[in-house]
C-alpha positions in Angstrom: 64.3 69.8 112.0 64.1 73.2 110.2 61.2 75.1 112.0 59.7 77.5 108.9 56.8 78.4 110.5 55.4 78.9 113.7 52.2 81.1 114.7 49.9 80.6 117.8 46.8 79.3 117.1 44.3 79.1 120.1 43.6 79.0 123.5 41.8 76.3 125.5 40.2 75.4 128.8 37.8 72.6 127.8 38.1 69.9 124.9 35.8 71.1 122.3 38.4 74.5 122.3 40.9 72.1 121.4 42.3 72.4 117.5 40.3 69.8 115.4 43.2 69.3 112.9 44.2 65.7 114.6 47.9 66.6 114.8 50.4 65.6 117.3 50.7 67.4 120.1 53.6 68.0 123.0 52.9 69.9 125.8 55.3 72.3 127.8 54.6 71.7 131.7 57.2 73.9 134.2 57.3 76.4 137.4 55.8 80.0 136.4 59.2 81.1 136.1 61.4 78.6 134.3 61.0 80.2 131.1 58.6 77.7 129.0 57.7 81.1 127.1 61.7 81.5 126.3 61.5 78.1 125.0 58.8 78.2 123.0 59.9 81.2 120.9 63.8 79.7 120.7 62.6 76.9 119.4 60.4 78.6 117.0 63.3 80.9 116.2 61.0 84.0 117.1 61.1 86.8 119.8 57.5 86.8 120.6 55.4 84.2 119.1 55.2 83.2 123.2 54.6 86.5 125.3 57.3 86.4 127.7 55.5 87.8 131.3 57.0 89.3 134.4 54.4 88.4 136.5 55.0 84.3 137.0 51.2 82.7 136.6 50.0 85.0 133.9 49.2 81.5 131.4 46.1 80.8 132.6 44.8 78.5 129.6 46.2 75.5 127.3 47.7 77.9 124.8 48.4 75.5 121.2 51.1 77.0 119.1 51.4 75.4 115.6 54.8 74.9 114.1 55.5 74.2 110.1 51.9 73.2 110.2 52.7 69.6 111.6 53.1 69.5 115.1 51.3 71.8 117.9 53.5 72.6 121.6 51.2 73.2 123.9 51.8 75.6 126.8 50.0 74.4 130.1 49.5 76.9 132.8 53.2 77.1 135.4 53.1 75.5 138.7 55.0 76.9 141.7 54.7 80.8 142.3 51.5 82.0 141.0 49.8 84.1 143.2 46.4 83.3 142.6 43.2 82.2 145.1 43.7 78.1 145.7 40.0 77.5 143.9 41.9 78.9 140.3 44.8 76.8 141.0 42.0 73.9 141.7 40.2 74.8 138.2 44.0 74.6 136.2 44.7 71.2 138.2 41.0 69.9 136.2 42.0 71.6 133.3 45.2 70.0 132.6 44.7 66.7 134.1 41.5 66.4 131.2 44.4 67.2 128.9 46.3 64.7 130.0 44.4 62.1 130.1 41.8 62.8 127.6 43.8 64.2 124.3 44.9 61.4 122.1 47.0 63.7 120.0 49.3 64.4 123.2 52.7 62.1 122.2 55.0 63.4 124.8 55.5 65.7 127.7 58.2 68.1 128.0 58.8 69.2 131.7 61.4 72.4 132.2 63.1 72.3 135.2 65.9 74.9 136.6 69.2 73.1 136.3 70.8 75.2 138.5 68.9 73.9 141.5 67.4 70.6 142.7 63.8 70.0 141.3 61.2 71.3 143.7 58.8 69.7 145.3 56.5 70.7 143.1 58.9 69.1 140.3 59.2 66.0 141.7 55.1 65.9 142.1 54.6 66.9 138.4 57.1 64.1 137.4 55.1 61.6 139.2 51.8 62.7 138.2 53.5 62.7 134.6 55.3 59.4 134.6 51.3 58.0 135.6 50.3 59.5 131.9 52.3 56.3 130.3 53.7 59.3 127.6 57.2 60.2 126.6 59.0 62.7 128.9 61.8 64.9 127.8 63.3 67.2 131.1 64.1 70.1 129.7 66.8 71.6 132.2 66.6 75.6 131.1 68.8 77.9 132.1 71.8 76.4 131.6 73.8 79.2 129.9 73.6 80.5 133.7 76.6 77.7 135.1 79.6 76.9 133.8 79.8 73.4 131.2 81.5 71.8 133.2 79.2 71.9 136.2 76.3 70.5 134.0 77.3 66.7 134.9 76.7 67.5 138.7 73.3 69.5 138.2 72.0 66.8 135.9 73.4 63.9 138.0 71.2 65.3 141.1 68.3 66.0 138.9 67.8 62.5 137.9 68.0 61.2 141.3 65.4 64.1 142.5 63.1 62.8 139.6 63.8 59.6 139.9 63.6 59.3 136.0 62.9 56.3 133.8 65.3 54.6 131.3 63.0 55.9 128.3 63.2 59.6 129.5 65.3 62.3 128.1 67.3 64.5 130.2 69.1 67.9 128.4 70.5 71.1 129.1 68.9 73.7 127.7 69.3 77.4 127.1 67.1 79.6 125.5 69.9 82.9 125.5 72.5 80.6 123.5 70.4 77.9 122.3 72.3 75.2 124.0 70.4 71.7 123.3 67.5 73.4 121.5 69.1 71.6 118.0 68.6 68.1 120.4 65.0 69.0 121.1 64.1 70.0 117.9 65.0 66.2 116.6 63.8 64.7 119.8 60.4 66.3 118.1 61.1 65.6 114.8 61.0 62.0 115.9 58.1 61.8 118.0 55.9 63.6 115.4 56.9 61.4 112.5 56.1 58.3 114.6 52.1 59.9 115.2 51.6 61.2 112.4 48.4 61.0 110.5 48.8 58.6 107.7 47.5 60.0 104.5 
């Protein structure tokens, strides 16, 4: 999939903010600091279409970004270190659980995960709570321009087992510093849009 445009369009924190346009959605769920932003403007082939934070826990909304008019990623708010009061990381929980359950243009879930360590705990609970959605999940391991090829087996090996992944989801190294698996995404899209489409 060619990606010719790409803009942000919105931000969110209740349902009737969400983009009335009925078109398929995949949302980015990940730590605060495993680089969703990176991935978001890789994929979009642009520097800073996402704005790329140094304090971890800055997204505090559903932000919808709208790519060659067809399909929206949507960024949900990281997990992990944000240093916030517990009753906003309460609120965020409500936010993207009515997301996640509610928004019938969601087709698939992309969680990042740091492949150079074993999934978190908080990982392995956002898999679960994920894998309860009944939507495609694609685990997005970033970072992987950071170890060597040839280590990638190992790393991906343990994160399955952490996960405890399905049969049906997608496991990839990704990088967004030398685009490593980001042409495998872009089709793993491609196909998951064209499937939920709108018919016209």
């Amino acid at each position: 999939m060619i990606i010719k445009t790409a803009q942000y369009k919105q931000g969110a924190v209740k349902p009737e903010q969400y983009p009335k346009d009925d078109l398929p959605e995949i949302a980015l769920a990940g730590r605060s600091n495993v680089g969703k932003s990176s991935l978001i403007n890789a994929l979009a082939n642009r520097k800073n279409l996402a704005r790329i934070s140094g304090q971890p826990g800055k997204t505090q909304i559903l932000n919808f970004f709208l790519f060659n008019n067809a399909f929206y990623l949507v960024d949900l708010p990281g997990y992990g270190f944000a240093k916030v009061p517990k009753s906003v990381r309460i609120q965020w929980g409500k936010m993207i659980e009515q997301y996640l359950t509610e928004r019938e243009n969601l087709v698939a879930i992309i969680q990042l995960v740091d492949i150079r360590h074993p999934p978190s705990k908080e990982d392995r609970q956002m898999f679960e709570w994920l894998k309860a959605y009944q939507k495609q999940i694609i685990v997005a391991c970033t970072k992987a321009d950071k170890i060597s090829r040839g280590r990638w087996p190992q790393h991906l090996k343990i994160i399955k087992q952490e996960l405890q992944v399905r049969k049906q989801d997608v496991v990839l190294p990704c990088s967004a510093v030398d685009a490593t698996g980001l042409e495998e995404l872009r089709k793993i899209i491609e196909d998951l849009i064209k499937q939920k489409a709108p018919k016209t």
